[in-house]
N, C-alpha and C positions, 0 to 999 in steps of 0.2 A: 504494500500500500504506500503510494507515493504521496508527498503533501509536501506544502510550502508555507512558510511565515511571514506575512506583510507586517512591518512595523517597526517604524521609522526609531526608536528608542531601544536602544542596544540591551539595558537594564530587560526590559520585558521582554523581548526575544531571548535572549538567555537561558530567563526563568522557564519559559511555556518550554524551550528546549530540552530542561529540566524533565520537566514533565512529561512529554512526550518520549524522549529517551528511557523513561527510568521504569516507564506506566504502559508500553502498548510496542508491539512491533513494526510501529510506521517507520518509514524510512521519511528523511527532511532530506529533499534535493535540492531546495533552495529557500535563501532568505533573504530580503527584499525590504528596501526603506522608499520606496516609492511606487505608486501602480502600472505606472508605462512600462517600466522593465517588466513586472510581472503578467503583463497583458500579454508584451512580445514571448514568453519563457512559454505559458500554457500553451499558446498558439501552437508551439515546437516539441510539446512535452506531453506525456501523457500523465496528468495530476489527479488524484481521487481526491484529495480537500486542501480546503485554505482555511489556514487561520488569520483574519485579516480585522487590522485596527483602520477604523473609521478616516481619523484625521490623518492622513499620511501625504505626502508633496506630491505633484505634477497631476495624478490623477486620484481624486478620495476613493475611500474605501465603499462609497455609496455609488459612486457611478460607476468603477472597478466592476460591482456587482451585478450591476444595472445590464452590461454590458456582457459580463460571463453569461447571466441567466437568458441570454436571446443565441448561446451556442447551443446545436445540437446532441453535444454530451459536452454536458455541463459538471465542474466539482462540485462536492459539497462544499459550502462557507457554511463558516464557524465565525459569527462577529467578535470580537475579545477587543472592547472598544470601555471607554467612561464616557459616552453619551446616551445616555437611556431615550431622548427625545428621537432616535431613528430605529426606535426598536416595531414602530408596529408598520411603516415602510419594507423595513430586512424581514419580516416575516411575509411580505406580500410578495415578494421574491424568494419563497418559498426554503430560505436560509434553512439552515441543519440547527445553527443553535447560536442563542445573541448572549453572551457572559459580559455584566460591566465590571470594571475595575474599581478597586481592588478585590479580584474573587479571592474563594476559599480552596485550598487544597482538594477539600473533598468535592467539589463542584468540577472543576476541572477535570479530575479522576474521573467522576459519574459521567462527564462528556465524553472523555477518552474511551471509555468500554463500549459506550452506546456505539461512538461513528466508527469506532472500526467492526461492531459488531455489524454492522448497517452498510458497510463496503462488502465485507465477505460476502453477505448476501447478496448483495448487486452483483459482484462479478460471480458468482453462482448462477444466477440468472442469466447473467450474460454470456457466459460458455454455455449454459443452456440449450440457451436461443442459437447460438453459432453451431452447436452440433445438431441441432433440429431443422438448420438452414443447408449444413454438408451433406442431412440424409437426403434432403430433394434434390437438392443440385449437385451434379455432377462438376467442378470447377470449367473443363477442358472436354471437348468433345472435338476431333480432329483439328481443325482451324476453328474453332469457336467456341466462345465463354458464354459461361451463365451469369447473368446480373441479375440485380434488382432495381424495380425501381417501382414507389409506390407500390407494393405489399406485391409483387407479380415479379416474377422471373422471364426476365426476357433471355431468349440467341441471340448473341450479336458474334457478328463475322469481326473476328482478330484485325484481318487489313480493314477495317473499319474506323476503326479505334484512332482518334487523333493525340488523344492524351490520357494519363493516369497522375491524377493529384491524389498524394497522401495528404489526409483532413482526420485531425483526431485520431479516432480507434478505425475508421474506414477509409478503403480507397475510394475516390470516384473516376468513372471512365464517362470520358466523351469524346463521342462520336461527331458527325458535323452539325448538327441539332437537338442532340440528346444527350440528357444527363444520368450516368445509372452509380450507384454503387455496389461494392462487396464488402464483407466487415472480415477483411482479413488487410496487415500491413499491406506496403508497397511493394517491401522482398519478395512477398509471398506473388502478389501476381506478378511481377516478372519473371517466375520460375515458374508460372504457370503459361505462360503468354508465351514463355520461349522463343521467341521469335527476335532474326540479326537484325531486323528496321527497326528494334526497338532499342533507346538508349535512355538512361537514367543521367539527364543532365544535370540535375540536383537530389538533393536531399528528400523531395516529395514529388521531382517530377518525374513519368517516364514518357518520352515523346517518342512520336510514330516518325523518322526520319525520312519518309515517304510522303508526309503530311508539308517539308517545311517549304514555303515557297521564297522566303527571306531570311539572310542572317545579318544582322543589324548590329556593330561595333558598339559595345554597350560598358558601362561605367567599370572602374576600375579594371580594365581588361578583360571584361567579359563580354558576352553576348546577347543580345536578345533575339528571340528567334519569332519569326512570326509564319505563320500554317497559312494555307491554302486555302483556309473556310473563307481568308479572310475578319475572324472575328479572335482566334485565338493568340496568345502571345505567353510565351515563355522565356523564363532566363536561365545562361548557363552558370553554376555557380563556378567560383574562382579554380576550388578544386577539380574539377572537372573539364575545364578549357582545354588544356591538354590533351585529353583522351577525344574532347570532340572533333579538337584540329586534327588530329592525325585518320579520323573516323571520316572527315569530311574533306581531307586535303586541301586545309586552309593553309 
């Protein structure tokens, strides 16, 4: 179970790290004195909870929230704040649980059992539902994958495929009009897609290099690559330049 700490005051991150270390098997993969960084971190990360204080620099702990709860797999927040006055707002954003300061040992504790007892279940559920979705679908069926899209599995033909964004816990593939995903990593479809037109020019992208009708000299010596629909546009990240120059004998 992975979580992170917003809050700007060194004193209190410490303590709650206290806490959490000593009280629960969560692992804290990061810790955070402002909310823009930690917008940019979830984006890139897969997080089960935040413990996050209200009043914090660049972006508050309210619209931080505001802004998780419109993701599609969203973490639990855990408020750990001394403003009582946004406590019945953080519960309209359907928060895990709002503690003001200064709590008590045993308050913290009784939060700590509950939300990791309340993760297990979720990813219970959640491999669940992914082994109840591999017994319908076959991943790969000679040139073609199984998707989803709205609660239906579609065929789509592989040379189809313009691109594959990694987004949270799923991939999405799109085609030249069509949005589908599958709720397995990025790795995973490309070991299933198998296919040499396809290249992982970043971290969450994999493009169809059959798709690219431009390659466009892009910031810091990389690339921007723009497709054939017309409407799509990817970037090559830094690490990756190399392999694409030699792929594409730039």
């Amino acid at each position: 179970m992975n979580v992170i700490i917003v809050e700007d005051e060194f004193p209190a991150r410490k303590e709650l790290r206290y806490f959490i270390e000593n009280n629960t098997n969560m692992d804290i993969v990061g810790e955070f004195d402002n909310g823009l960084d930690v917008l940019s971190f979830i984006q890139e990360n897969n997080i089960d909870a935040i413990f996050l204080d209200i009043n914090i620099p660049k972006l508050d702990g309210m619209l931080l929230a505001r802004t998780i709860n419109k993701f599609e797999q969203k973490p639990k927040i855990i408020f750990i704040t001394a403003y009582e006055n946004y406590a019945v707002e953080a519960f309209k954003l359907d928060v895990f649980d709002y503690i003001l300061k200064p709590y008590s040992e045993e308050r913290i504790i009784s939060m700590l059992q509950k939300l990791e007892k309340s993760c297990n279940v979720d990813k219970q559920e959640i491999k669940k539902t992914a082994v109840e979705e591999k017994k319908i679908t076959s991943p790969k069926v000679s040139n073609k994958i199984s998707l989803w899209k709205e609660n239906k599995i579609y065929i789509v033909n592989i040379d189809d495929i313009y691109y594959c964004e990694a987004r949270e816990r799923y991939t999405y593939i799109y085609t030249e009009n069509e949005e589908y995903h599958i709720r397995e990593c990025i790795s995973y479809v490309e070991k299933i897609i198998n296919n040499s037109n396809f290249f992982k020019c970043h971290r969450s992208y994999l493009v169809n290099l059959l798709k690219i009708e431009e390659v466009v000299p892009w910031f810091n010596n990389t690339y921007l690559l723009k497709l054939n629909n017309k409407k799509y546009e990817l970037t090559v990240s830094r690490s990756k330049v190399k392999s694409f120059k030699d792929l594409m004998n730039i």
